[in-house]
Residue frames as a rotation matrix with the C-alpha (Angstrom) as fourth column:
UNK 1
0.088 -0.753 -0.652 171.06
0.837 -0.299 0.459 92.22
-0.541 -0.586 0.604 68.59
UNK 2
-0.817 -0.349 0.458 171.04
0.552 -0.702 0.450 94.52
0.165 0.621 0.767 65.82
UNK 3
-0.089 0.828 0.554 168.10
0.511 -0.439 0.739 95.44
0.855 0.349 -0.384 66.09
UNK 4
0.652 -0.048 -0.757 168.31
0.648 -0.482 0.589 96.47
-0.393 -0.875 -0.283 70.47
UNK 5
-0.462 -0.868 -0.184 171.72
0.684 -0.481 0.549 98.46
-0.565 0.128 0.815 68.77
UNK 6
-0.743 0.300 0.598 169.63
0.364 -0.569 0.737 100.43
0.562 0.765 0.314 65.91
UNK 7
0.598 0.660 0.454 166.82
0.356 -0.727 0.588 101.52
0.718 -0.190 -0.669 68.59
UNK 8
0.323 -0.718 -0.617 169.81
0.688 -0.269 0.674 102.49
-0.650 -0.642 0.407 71.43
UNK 9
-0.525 -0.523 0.672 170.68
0.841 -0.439 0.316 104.32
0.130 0.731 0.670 68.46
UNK 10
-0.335 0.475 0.814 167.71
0.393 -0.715 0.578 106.21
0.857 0.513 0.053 67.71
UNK 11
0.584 0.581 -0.567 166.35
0.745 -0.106 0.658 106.99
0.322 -0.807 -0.495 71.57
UNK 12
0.325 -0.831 -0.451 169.92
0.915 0.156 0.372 108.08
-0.239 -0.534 0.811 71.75
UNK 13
-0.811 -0.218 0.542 169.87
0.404 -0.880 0.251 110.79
0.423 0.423 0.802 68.70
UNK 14
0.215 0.934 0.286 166.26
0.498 -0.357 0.790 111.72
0.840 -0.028 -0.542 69.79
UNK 15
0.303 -0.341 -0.890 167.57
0.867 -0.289 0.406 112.35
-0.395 -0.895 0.208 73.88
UNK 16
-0.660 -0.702 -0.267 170.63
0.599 -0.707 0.378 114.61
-0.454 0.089 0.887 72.18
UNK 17
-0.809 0.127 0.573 168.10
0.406 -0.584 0.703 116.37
0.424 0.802 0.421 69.69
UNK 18
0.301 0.950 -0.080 165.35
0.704 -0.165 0.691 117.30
0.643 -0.264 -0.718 72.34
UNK 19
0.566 -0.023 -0.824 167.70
0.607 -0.665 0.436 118.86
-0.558 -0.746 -0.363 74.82
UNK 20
-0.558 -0.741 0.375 169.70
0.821 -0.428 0.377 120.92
-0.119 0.518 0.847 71.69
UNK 21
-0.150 0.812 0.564 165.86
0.366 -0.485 0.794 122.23
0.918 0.326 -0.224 70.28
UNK 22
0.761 0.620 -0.193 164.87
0.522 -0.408 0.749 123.18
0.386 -0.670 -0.634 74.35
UNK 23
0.170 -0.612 -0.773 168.11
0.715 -0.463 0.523 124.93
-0.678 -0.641 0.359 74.77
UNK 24
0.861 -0.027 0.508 168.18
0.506 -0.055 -0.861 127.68
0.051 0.998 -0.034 72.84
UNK 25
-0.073 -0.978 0.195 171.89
0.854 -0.162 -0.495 129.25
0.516 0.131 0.847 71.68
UNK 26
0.980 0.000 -0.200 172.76
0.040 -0.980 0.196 132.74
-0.196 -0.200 -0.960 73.68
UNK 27
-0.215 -0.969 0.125 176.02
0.881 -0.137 0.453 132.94
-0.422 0.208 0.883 71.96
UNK 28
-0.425 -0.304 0.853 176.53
0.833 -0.500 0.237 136.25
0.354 0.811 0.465 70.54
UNK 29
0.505 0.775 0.380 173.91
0.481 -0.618 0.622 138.48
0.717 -0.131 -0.685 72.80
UNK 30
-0.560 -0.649 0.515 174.87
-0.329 -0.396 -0.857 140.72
0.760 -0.650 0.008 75.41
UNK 31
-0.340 0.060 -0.938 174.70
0.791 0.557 -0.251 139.50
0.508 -0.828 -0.237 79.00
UNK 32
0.781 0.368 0.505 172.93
0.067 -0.853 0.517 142.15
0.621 -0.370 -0.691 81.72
UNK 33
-0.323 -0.936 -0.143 174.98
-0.059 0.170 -0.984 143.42
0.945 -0.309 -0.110 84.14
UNK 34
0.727 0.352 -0.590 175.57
0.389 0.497 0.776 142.32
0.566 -0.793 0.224 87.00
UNK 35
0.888 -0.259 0.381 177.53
-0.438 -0.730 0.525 143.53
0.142 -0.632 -0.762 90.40
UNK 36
0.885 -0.275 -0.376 181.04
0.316 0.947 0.052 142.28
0.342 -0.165 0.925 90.72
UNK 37
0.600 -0.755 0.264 184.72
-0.674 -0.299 0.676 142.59
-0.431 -0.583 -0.688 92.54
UNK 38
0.715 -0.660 -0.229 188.10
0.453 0.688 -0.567 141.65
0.532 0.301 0.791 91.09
UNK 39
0.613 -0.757 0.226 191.70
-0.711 -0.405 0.574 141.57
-0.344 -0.513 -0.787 92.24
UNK 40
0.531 -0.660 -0.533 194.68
-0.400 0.359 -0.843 140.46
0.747 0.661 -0.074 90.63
UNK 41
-0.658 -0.752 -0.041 197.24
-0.104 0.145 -0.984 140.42
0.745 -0.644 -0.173 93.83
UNK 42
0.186 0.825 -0.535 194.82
0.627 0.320 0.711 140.74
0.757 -0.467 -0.457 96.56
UNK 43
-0.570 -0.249 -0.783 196.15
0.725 -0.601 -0.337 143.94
-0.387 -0.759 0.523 98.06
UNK 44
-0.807 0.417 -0.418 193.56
-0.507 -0.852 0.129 146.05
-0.303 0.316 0.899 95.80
UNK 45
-0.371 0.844 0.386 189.94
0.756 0.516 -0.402 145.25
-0.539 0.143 -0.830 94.91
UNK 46
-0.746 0.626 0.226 187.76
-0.539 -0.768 0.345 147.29
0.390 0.136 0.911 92.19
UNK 47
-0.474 0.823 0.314 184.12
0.448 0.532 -0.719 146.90
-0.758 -0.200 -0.620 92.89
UNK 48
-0.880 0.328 0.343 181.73
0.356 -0.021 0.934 147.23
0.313 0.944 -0.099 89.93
UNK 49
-0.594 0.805 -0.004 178.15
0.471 0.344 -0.813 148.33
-0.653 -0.484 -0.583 90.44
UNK 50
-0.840 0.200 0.504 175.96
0.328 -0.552 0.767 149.05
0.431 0.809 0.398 87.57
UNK 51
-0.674 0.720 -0.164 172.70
-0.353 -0.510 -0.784 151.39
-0.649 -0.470 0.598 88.16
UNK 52
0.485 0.757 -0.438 170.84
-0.865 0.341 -0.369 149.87
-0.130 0.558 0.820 84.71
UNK 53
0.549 0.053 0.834 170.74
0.055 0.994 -0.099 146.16
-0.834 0.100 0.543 83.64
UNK 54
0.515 -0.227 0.827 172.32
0.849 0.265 -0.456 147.39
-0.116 0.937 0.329 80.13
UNK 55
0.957 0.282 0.061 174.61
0.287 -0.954 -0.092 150.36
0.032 0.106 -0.994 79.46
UNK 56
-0.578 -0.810 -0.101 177.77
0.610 -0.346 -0.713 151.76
0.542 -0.473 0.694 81.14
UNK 57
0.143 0.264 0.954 175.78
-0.417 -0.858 0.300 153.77
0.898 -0.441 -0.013 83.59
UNK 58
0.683 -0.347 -0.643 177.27
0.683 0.614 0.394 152.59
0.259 -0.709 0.656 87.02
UNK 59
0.692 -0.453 0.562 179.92
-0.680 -0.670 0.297 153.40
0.242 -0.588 -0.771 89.47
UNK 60
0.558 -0.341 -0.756 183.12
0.312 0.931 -0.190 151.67
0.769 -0.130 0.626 90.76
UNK 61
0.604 -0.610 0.513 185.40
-0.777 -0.306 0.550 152.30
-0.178 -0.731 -0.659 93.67
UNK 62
0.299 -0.709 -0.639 189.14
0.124 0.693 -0.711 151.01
0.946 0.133 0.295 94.02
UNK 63
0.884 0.374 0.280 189.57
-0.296 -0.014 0.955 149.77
0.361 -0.927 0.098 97.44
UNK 64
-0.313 -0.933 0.179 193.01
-0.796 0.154 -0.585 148.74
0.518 -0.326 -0.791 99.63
UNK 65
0.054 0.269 -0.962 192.22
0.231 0.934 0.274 145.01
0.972 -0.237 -0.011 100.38
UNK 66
-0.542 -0.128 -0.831 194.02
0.782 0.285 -0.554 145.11
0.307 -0.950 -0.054 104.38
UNK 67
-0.895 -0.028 -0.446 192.77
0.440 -0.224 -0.869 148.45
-0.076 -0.974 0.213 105.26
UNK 68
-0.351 0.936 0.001 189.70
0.824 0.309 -0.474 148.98
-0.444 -0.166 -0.881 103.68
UNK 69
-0.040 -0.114 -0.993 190.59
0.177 -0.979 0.105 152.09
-0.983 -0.172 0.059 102.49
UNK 70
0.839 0.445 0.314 188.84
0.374 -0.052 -0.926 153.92
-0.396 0.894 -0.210 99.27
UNK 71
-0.608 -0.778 -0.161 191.75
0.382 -0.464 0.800 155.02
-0.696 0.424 0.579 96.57
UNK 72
-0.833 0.277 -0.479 189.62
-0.466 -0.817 0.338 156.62
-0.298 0.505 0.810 93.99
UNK 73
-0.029 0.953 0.302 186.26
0.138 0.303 -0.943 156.24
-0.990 0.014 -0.140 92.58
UNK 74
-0.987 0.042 -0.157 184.79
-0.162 -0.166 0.973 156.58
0.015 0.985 0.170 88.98
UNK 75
-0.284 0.853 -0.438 181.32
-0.524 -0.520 -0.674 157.11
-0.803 0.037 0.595 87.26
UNK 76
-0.071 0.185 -0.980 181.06
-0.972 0.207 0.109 154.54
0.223 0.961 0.165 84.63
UNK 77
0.467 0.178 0.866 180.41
-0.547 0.828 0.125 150.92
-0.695 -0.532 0.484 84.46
UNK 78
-0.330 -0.287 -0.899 182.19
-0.871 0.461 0.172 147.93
0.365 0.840 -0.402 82.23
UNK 79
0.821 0.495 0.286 181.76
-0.502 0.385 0.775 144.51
0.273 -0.779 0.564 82.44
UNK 80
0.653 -0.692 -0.307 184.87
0.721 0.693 -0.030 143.36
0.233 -0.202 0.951 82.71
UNK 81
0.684 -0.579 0.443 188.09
-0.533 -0.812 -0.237 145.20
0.497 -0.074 -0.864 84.32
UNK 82
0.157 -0.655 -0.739 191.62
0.774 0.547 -0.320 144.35
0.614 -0.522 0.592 85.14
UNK 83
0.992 -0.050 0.114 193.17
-0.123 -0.548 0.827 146.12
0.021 -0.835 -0.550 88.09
UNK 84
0.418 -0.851 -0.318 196.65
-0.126 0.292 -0.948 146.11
0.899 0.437 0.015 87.53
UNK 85
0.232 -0.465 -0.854 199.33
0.702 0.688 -0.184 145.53
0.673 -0.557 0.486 90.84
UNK 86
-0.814 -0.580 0.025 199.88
0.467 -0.681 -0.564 148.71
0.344 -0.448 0.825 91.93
UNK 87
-0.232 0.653 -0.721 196.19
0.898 -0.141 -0.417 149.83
-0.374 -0.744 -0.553 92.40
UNK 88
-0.031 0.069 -0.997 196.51
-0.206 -0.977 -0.061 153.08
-0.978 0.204 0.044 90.22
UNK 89
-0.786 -0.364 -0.499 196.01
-0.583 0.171 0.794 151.34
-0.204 0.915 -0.347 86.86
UNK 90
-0.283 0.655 0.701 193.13
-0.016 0.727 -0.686 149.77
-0.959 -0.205 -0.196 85.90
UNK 91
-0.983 -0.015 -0.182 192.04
-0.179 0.279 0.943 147.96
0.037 0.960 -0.277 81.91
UNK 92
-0.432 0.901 -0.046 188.49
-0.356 -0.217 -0.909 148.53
-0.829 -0.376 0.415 80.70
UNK 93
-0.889 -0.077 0.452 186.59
0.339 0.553 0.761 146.16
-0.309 0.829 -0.466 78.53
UNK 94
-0.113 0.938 0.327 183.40
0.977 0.045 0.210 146.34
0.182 0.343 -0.921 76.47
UNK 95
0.194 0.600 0.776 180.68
0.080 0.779 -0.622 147.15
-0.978 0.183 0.103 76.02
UNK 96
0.065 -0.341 0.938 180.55
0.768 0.617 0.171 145.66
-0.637 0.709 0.303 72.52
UNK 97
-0.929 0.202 -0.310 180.99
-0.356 -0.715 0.602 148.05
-0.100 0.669 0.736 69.06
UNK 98
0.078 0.807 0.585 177.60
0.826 0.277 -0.491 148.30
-0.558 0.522 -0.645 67.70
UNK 99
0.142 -0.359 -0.922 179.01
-0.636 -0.747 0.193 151.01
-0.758 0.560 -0.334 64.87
UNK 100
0.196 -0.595 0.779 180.33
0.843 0.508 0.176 148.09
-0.501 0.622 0.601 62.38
UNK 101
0.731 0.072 0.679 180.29
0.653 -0.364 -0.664 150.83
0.199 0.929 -0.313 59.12
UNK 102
0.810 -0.331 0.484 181.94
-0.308 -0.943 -0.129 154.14
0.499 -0.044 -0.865 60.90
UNK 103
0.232 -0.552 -0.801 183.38
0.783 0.595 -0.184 152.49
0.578 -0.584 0.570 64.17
UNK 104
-0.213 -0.150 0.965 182.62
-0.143 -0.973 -0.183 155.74
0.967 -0.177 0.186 65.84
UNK 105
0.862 0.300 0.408 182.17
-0.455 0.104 0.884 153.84
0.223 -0.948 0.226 69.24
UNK 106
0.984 -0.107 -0.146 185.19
0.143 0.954 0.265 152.30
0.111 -0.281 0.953 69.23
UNK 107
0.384 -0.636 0.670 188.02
-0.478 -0.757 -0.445 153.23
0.790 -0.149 -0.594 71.32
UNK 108
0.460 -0.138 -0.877 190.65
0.468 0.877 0.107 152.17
0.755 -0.459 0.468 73.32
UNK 109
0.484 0.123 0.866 191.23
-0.401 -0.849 0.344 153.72
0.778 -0.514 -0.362 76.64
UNK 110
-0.316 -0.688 -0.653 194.28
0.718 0.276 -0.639 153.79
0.620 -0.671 0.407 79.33
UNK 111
0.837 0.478 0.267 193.41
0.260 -0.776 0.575 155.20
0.482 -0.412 -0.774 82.40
């Protein structure tokens, strides 16, 4: 009995220690972008659309959910953005600092 318990053991760490080694970590890297659409309330929508896989080089448009109707546009890409409730407010994230020393990229910005 010990002995079925002590290889259940080891098949068991081996299992956990083959799929750790064949995954490897992507914590910390930047993700590509990618096209996407939020909305807080669902009466506004931005849309995102980037033009390179890496950057801020992209376009968005802020849209009226019922009638389909553009409210303003912009020339830049993040990947993340809130849209606030009213549709005329909108919270830009990223991309990361990559200054550490000066921090001459790094700025926060209300539109």
């Amino acid at each position: 009995m010990k002995i079925a318990k002590s290889v259940y053991s080891i098949i068991l760490f081996t299992i956990c220690a083959v799929i750790f080694i064949a995954n490897p970590l992507h914590a910390d890297s930047i993700s590509p972008n990618k096209p996407y659409s939020t909305s807080k309330n669902r009466k506004f929508i931005v849309e995102m659309r980037p033009k390179a896989p890496y950057g801020e080089e992209g376009n968005g448009i802020v849209k009226e959910t019922a009638t389909d109707r553009t409210l303003w546009k912009f020339d830049w890409y993040a990947p993340a953005t809130i849209l606030l409730n009213n549709g005329s407010d909108l919270i830009r994230f990223g991309p990361w600092v990559s200054d550490y020393q000066g921090l001459t990229d790094f700025v926060v910005v209300f539109l």
